[in-house]
VONU-223253 format. One record per residue (C-alpha): z, y, x; residue in one letter. Coordinates in steps of 0.02 Angstrom, whole numbers, plus 50000, padded with zeros to 5 digits. Example, Ala and Ser with C-alpha at 12.3 -4.5 7.8 and 13.67 -1.06 7.14 Angstrom:
2
503904977550615a503574994750684s
# end
This chain:
341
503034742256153x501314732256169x500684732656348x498874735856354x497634720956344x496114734556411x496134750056499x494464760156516x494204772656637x493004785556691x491664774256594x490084781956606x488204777056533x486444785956561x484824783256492x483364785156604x481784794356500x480204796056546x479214810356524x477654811956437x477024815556580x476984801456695x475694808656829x476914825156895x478674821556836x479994809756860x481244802556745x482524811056698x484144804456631x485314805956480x487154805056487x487604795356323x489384790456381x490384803356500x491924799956568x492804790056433x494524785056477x495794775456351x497164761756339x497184749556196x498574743356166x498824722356114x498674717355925x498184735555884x496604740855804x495634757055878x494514764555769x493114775455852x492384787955737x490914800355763x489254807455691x487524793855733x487034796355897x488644800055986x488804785556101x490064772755990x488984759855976x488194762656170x490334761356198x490844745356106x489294735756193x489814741156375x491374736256351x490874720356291x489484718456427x488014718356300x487314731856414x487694738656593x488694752456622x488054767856744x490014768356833x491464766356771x492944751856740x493404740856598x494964734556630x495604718256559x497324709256549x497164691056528x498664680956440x500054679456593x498824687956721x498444703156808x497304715156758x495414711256815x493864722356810x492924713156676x491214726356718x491434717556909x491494699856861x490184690256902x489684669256905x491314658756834x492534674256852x491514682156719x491224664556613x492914660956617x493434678956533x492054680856430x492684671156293x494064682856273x493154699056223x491754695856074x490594706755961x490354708355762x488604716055750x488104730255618x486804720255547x487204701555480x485424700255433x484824704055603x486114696655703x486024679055650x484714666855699x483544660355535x483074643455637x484904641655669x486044632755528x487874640855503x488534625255584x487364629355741x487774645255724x489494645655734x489664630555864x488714639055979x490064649056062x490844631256098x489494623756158x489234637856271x490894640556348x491924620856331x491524602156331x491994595256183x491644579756082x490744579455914x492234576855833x493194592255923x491794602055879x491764596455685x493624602555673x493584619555766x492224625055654x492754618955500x494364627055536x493834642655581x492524642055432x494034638155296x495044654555394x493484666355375x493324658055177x491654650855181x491274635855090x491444618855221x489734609855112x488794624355151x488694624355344x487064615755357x486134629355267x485264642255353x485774661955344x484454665755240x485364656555067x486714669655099x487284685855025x487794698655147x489604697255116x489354677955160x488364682655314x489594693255383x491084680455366x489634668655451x489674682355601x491514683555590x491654665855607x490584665555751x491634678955852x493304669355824x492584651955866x493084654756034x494804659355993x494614678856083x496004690356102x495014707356091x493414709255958x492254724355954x491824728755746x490244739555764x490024743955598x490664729255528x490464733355347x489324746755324x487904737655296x489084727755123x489274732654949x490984741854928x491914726754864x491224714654972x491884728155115x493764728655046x493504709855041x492904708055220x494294722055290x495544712055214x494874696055296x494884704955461x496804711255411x497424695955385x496554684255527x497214699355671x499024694555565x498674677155593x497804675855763x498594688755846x496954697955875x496424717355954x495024726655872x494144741755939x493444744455773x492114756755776x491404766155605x490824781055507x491644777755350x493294785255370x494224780455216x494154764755295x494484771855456x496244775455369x496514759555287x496174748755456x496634758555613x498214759155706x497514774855790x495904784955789x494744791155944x493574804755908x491924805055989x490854818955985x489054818156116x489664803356206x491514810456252x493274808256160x493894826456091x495294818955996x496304802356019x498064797255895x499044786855789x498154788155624x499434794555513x499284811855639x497434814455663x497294812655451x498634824255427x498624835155591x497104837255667x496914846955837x494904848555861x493764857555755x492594843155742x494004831855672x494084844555542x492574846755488x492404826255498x493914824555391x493464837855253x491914823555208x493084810255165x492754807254981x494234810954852x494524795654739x495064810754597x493274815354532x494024832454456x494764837654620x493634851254692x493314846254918x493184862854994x491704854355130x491674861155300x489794861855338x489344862255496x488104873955535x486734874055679x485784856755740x486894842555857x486844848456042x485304838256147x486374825456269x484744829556395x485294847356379x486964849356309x487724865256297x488854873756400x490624873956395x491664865556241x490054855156179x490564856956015x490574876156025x488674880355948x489404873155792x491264876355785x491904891455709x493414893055793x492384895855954x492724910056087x492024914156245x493194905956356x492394892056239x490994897256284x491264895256474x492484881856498x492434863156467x494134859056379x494994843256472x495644828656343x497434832756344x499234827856271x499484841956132x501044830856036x502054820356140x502904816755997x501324808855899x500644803756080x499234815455998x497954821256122x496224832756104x494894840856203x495294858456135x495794877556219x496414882156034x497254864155977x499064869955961x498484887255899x497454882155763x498004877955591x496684862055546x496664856855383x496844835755364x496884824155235x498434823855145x499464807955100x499914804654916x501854799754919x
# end
């Protein structure tokens, strides 16, 4: 079995606020991360799945260190080393790991610089992190331009001659330049046409084959979620309810909210009738959330002792190594995706 290349514990990220009134309040603080703890194990890909708002994005850019976490540890296990707090690095400790854990960004028209070419673009990493000649340089990113299938002749051009298939692979490229052993995929493909996105999961398939690569791949789409993941965390107002392999959340679901998330996935059968699960009532306030399950207002499963007691993220399959946040999860009877044979 894989040992894990990141372990994150108790991680933990609030939002100060300020109130309209500035003259006799203070600021008050939201909790958009609380207490989110998993292993990922190496070469596996982690997908993280949850409604907008509920702290998957805020999670793949602490880990990476694109913003500060409130408390907290990200654990990271460098090839032949021990583990090292990558959030408490700091100077050349955190320079000399930094390499190893890399970002693909939502938006590839956003993300990439217009007064930078796609050679600049993709060099930069480098440039950033070893001393190399010109002529090392020329071969790293024409290698890792052929790998990610953009066209060699067209690295001088800037980002804006691109489609946004092209520009992802561009941002792709960009991440592996440095040769990283974990990448964060926030929303790698949402923002593509649906065959550029089978074109760019494949890409991202085949180079983790290839380069021996971890992804924490995070996403709402969860037909893709399916295609990609080696297992699935759940996140619902900035807290894991349900963590497994994928094959057992999509067919054996223990939380409500996986249910209801799963009952959206599109059937490719047009004539096959979806009985939806709507969820009723508005997504709790993270200033105010409820008490409890969180996910009680809207589940309809719910009883008082939901009502009154926070459910702990637990093992509910030992078999599956299936775990949820749940009071009911192996007394309910949750309807999941089934598998064609």
């Amino acid at each position: 079995m894989s040992k894990p290349i990141l372990q994150v514990n108790q991680l933990n990220k609030d939002f100060q606020v300020k109130s309209k009134n500035k003259l006799f309040s203070k600021p008050s603080s939201i909790r958009v991360l609380n207490n989110v703890s998993f292993e990922l194990l190496e070469g596996e890909t982690l997908s993280i799945v949850g409604e907008s708002g509920c702290g998957k994005t805020t999670l793949g850019r602490c880990i990476v260190r694109g913003m500060d976490a409130t408390s907290g540890q990200v654990l990271y296990r460098p090839e032949g080393e021990e583990q090292v707090d990558f959030l408490g690095l700091r100077g050349k400790a955190f320079k000399k790991y930094r390499k190893d854990i890399q970002m693909i960004f939502q938006d590839p028209f956003s993300s990439l610089s217009p007064r930078m070419s796609v050679y600049d673009i993709i060099s930069e990493p480098l440039l950033a992190n070893f001393k190399l000649s010109k002529s090392q340089l020329d071969e790293k990113v024409t290698f890792i331009a052929e790998k990610t299938g953009l066209n060699v002749s067209y690295l001088k051009r800037y980002p804006h001659a691109f489609s946004g298939g092209q520009r992802q692979r561009i941002a792709i490229a960009r991440s592996l330049i440095s040769q990283p052993r974990l990448i964060v995929c926030d929303e790698a493909v949402s923002a593509l046409d649906v065959s550029i996105k089978a074109q760019i999961i494949n890409l991202l398939k085949d180079l983790q084959e290839q380069l021996q690569i971890t992804y924490i791949f995070i996403s709402h789409d969860l037909s893709i979620v399916q295609n990609i993941s080696d297992r699935v965390a759940v996140m619902h107002l900035g807290k894991i309810v349900e963590l497994a392999p994928v094959d057992s959340l999509f067919t054996h679901p223990m939380h409500p909210y996986t249910e209801a998330l799963l009952s959206a996935v599109p059937e490719p059968d047009p004539d096959t009738k979806k009985d939806r699960i709507i969820l009723e009532g508005e997504v709790p306030n993270p200033a105010n959330p409820p008490s409890g399950c969180h996910f009680h207002p809207r589940c309809r499963y719910k009883t008082d002792k939901c009502v009154q007691q926070e459910p702990e993220l637990q093992t509910v399959d030992n078999d599956n190594n299936h775990f949820a946040a749940c009071h009911y999860a192996n007394q309910l009877n949750l309807r999941g995706v089934i598998h064609e044979s």
